[in-house]
VEXKE-102613 format. One line per 10 residues: number of its first residue (from 1); their letters; for each residue x, y, z of C-alpha. Coordinates in steps of 0.1 Angstrom, whole numbers, always signed. Layout:
N
NUM	A	X/Y/Z  ...
***
This chain:
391
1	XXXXXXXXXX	+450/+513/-342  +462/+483/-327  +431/+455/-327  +407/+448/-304  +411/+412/-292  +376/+393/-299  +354/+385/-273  +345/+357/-281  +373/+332/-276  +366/+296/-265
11	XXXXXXXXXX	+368/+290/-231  +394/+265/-215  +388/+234/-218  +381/+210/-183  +404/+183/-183  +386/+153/-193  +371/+130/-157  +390/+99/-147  +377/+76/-122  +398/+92/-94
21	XXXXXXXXXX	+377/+125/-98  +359/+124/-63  +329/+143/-59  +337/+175/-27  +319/+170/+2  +294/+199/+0  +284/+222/+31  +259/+215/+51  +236/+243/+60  +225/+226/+91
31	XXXXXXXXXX	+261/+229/+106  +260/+266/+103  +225/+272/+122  +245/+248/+147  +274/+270/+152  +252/+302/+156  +224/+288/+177  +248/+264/+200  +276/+269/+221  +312/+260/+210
41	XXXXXXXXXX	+320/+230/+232  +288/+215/+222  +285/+223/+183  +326/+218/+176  +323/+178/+182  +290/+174/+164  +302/+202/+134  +337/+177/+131  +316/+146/+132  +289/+156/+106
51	XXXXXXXXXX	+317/+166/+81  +336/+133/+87  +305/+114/+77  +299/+137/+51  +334/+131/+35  +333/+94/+38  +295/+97/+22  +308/+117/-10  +335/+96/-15  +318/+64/-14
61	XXXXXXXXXX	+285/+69/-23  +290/+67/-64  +280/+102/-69  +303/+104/-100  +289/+125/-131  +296/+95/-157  +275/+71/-127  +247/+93/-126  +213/+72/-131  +188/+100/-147
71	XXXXXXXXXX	+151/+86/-154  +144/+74/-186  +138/+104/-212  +103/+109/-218  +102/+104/-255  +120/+67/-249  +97/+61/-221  +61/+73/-238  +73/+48/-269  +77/+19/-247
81	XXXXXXXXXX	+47/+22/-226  +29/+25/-258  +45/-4/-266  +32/-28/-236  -3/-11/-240  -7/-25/-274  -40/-52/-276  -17/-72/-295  -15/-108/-307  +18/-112/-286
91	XXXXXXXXXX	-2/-99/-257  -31/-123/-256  -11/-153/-263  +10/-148/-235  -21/-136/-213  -41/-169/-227  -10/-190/-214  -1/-173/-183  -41/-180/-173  -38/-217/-183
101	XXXXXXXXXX	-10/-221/-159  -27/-202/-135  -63/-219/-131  -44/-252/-132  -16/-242/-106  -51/-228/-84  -69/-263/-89  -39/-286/-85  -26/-263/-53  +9/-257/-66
111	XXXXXXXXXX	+20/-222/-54  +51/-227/-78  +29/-227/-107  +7/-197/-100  +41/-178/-94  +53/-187/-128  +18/-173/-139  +22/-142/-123  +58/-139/-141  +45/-148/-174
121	XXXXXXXXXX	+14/-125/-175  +16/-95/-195  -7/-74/-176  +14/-49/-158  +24/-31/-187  -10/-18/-204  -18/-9/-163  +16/+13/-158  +1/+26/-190  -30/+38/-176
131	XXXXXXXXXX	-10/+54/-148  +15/+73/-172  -15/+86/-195  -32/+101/-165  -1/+121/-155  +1/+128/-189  -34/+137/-200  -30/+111/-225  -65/+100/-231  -58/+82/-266
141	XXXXXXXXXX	-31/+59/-242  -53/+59/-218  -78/+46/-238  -53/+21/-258  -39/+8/-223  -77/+4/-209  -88/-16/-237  -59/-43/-235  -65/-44/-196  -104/-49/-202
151	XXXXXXXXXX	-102/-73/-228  -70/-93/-210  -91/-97/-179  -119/-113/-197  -101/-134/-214  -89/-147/-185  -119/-154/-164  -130/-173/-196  -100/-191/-196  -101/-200/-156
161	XXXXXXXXXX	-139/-207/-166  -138/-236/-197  -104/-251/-177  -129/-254/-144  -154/-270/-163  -135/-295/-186  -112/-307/-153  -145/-309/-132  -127/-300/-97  -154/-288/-75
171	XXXXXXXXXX	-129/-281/-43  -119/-251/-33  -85/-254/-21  -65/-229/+5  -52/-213/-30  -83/-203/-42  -97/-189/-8  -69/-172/+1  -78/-150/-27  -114/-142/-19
181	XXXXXXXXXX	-111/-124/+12  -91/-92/+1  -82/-70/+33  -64/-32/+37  -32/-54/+34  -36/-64/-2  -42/-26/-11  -13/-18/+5  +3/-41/-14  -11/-27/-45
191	XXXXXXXXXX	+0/+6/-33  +36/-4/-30  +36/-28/-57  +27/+1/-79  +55/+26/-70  +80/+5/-75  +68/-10/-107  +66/+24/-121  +101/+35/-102  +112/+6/-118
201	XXXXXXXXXX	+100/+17/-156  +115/+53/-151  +148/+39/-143  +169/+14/-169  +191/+3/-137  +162/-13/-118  +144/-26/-147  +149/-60/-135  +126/-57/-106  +95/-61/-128
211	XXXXXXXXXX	+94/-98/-123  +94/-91/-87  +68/-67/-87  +45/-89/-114  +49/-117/-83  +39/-90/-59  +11/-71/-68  -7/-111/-85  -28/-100/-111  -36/-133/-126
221	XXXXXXXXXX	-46/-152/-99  -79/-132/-93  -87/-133/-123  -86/-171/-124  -106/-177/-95  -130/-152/-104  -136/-178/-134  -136/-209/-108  -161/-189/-94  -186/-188/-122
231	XXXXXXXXXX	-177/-225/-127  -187/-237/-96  -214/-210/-89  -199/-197/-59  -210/-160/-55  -182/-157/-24  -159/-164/-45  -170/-144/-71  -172/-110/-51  -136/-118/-31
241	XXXXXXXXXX	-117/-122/-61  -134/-96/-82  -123/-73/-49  -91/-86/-50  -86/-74/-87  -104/-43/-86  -80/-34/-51  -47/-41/-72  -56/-28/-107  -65/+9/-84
251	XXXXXXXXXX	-39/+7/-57  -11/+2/-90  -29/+33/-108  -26/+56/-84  +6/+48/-66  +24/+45/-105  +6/+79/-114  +23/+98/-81  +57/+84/-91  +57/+94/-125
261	XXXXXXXXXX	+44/+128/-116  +73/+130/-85  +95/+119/-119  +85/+151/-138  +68/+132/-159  +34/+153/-166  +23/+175/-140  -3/+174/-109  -24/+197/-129  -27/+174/-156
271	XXXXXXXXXX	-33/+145/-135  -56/+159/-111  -91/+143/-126  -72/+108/-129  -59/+106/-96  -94/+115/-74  -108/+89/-100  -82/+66/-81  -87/+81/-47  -122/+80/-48
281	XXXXXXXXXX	-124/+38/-61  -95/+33/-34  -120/+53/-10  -151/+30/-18  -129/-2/-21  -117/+5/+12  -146/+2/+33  -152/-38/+27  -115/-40/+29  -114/-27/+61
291	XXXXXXXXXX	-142/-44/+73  -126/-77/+62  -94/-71/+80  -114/-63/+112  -132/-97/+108  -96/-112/+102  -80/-99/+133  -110/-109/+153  -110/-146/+138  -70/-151/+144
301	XXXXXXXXXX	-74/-142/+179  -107/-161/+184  -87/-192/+169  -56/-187/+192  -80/-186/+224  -101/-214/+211  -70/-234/+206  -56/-225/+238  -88/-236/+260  -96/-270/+235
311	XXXXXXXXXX	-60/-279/+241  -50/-265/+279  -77/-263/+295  -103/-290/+286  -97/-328/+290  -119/-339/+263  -94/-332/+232  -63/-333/+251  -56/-367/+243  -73/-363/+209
321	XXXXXXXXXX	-52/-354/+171  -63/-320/+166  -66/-321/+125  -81/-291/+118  -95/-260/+136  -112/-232/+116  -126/-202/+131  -151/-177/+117  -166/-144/+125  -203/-143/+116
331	XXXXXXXXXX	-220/-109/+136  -217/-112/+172  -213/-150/+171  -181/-175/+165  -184/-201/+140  -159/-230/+152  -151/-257/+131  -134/-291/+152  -118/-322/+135  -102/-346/+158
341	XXXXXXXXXX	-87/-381/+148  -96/-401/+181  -106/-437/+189  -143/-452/+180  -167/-439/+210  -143/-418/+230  -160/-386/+223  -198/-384/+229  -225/-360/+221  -224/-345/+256
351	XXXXXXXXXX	-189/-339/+258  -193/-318/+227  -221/-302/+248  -197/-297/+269  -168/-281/+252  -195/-261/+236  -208/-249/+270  -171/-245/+282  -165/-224/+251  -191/-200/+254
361	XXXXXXXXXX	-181/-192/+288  -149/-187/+281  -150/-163/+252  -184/-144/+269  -202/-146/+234  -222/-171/+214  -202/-200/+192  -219/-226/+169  -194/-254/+175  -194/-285/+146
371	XXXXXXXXXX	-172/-311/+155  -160/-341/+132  -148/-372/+149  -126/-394/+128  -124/-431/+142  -88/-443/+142  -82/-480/+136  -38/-489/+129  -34/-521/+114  +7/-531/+113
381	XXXXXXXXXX	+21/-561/+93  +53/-574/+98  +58/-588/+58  +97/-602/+74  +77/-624/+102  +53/-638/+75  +86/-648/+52  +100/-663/+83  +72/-685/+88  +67/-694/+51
391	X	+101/-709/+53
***
């Protein structure tokens, strides 16, 4: 009996890819409910068009198997979050000098040096941490990554604290208020920030953008001026900053937790309990935020229609050096703050009573007007005349 031929022969092998393979331009199921639904002279040129772009698009988008950028396997990924979420001695160092340079870089003013703090802090990994362990059910990383965060933070106030007190700077400078009056922007910062830091984490190709996204989401710097705070006993600051903080640590944890879970990484079901935990702090954070972004709106316009009558439409300060105008919502009522570089005795108490008046008018609501008059006195020497008559 002649035999039977096995079954189970190897199959032909694919010739190997070069980097001419181009990937086919695959069908659009679109295009077909176009050609049934739409008449031929209308469907033709937009059926032609579509598959032109499509074409072009598959041939130069990089869809190539050997290009193809899948996340970050999740046993590679789980080992280096658990990595950055270790309370190491590594850690704190680089925490400890990442909050020297910031609470100098907030009390000397020098925005370069709080963004080489932000660079330099460590913090982002034992939060991206929290976020993976919640998609995860991970509650021993959870823990791990909560701890470093905890402990980081207070480290750094303290830092911020003893640096306040030995340099003795009792000024709060436009760094340091800019970051006590959080508003709906800096969460959605967060939010952002967050998403692509853990986009970022899944994917080796981007990984580069964590720098970016450390400078972005500033967790430092509230930290630091939380400590300037309790240095110079200001409960404002205290409160802003400590806002500030508590908007970015939850905006990163729940925006890093819905990318890892749109990743595959853990599942909604597992991650359910961590994200309302999010929701629900981004919820109650999100009242004073909003509130404060009102009060900011309302302030920037007050200040452009304050400037606009002081400068337009009153005589008084025309001729005056507007130094600084500040404007602040308090209730119902406008808090305006005036300092003017002018000549000795040019401006009077009743022209301030005046302005004040004209003010009030104006805007159709109550403003407390303080107004500082800084005498202006130029004294010129020619030190070439004086050598000339020496001579």
């Amino acid at each position: 009996m002649p035999k039977k031929e096995s079954s189970s022969q190897p199959a032909p092998k694919r010739p190997a890819p070069t980097g001419d393979d181009r990937p086919v331009a695959r069908r659009l199921p679109i295009l077909a409910l176009l050609r049934h639904y739409l008449p031929q002279h209308i469907h033709r040129p937009i059926v032609r068009t579509a598959r032109k772009a499509n074409r072009v698009w598959a041939v130069n988008s990089g869809d190539w198997h050997w290009m193809a950028n899948n996340p970050v396997p999740l046993k590679s990924l789980n080992r280096n979050l658990w990595r950055n979420a270790e309370p190491s001695f590594n850690y704190y160092i680089m925490l400890f000098l990442s909050g020297m340079i910031s609470a100098l870089g907030l009390l000397a003013g020098s925005t370069a040096a709080i963004i080489g703090a932000m660079i330099v802090a460590p913090l982002m990994g034992p939060i991206t941490g929290m976020a993976f362990a919640i998609t995860m059910g991970n509650r021993r990383l959870l823990k791990r990554s909560g701890l470093s965060v905890a402990t980081g933070a207070a480290m750094t106030v303290l830092t911020a604290y003893l640096i306040c007190v030995v340099v003795g700077l009792n000024t709060l400078n436009p760094e340091i208020l800019e970051r006590t009056r959080p508003t709906l922007i800096d969460l959605a910062i967060g939010l952002a920030a967050g998403a692509a830091g853990a986009f970022a984490t899944t994917r080796r190709d981007v990984a580069s953008a964590l720098s970016g996204v450390a400078i972005a989401v500033a967790l430092v710097p509230p930290l630091s001026v939380i400590g300037i705070g309790l240095a110079l006993g200001s409960r404002d600051v205290v409160i802003g900053s400590t806002l500030l903080f508590l908007t970015n640590l939850s905006g990163i944890i729940l925006s890093g937790g819905l990318i890892f879970v749109w990743q595959d990484y853990g599942t909604m079901k597992r991650a359910r309990r961590g994200l309302l935990a999010s929701t629900l702090m981004i919820t109650l954070l999100g009242i004073p935020l909003g509130l404060a972004l009102r009060d900011l709106v309302i302030e920037e316009r007050a200040r452009t229609s304050v400037g606009s009558i002081i400068r337009q439409e009153n005589d008084i300060f025309r001729e005056t050096d507007i130094r600084r105008l500040q404007v602040n919502s308090r209730g119902k009522s406008l808090m305006v703050t005036l300092e003017v570089a002018a000549p000795a005795g040019s401006i009077s108490a009743a022209d301030v009573d005046s302005v004040h008046r004209f003010l009030e008018d104006k805007l159709k609501r109550p403003v407390n007007l303080a107004v500082s008059v800084f005498p202006v006195e130029a004294f010129s020497i020619d030190q070439t005349a004086q050598t000339a008559e020496a001579e």
